[in-house]
N, C-alpha and C positions, 0 to 999 in steps of 0.2 A: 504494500500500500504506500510507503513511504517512498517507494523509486516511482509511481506513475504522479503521485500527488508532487513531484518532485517536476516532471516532466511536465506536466499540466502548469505549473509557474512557470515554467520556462519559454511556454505558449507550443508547447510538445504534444500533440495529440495522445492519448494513448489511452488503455481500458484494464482494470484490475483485474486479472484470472485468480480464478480458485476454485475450489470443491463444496459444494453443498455444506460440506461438514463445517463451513467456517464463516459462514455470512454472518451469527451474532456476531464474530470477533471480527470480520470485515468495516460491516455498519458502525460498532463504535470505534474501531480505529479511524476512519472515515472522517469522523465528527468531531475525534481527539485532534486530528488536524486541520477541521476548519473547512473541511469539503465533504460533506456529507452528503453529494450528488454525484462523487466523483465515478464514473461510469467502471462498468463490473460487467462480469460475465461469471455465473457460476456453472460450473459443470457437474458432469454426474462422481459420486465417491464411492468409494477410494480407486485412485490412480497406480500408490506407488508398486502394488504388483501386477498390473497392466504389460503386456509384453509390447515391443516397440511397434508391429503390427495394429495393436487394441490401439496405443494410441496416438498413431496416424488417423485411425474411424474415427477417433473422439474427435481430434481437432478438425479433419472432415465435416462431425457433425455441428461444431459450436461454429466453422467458419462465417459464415452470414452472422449470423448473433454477433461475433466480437465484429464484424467487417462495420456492423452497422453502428455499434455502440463509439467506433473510432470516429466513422463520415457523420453521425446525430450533430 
């Protein structure tokens, strides 16, 4: 959160990824920095034993969703 909200001052487009599993601690870290809008994309959990295959499909499936949340 803290590298997009970082990049977003900087007039840097960009969109916070993460898992399901973490939107509370997304939303209030969000707001701890004063951007509580800052654009997000969450995906489906858990990833880390996904094999390199799974997640190519994953980000296949979120690509629109983050493409849009960047051009919004």
């Amino acid at each position: 959160m803290h590298d997009i909200a970082d990049l977003e001052m900087r007039g840097v487009p960009g969109v916070f990824l993460a898992t399901t599993e973490f939107v509370t601690a997304a939303v209030a870290q969000a707001s701890a920095l004063g951007m509580p809008d800052i654009k997000r994309v969450y995906t489906s959990h858990p990833i880390q034993d996904r094999t390199d295959d799974e997640m190519v499909a994953l980000a296949d499936a979120y690509f629109d969703e983050i493409l849009a949340a960047i051009t919004a």
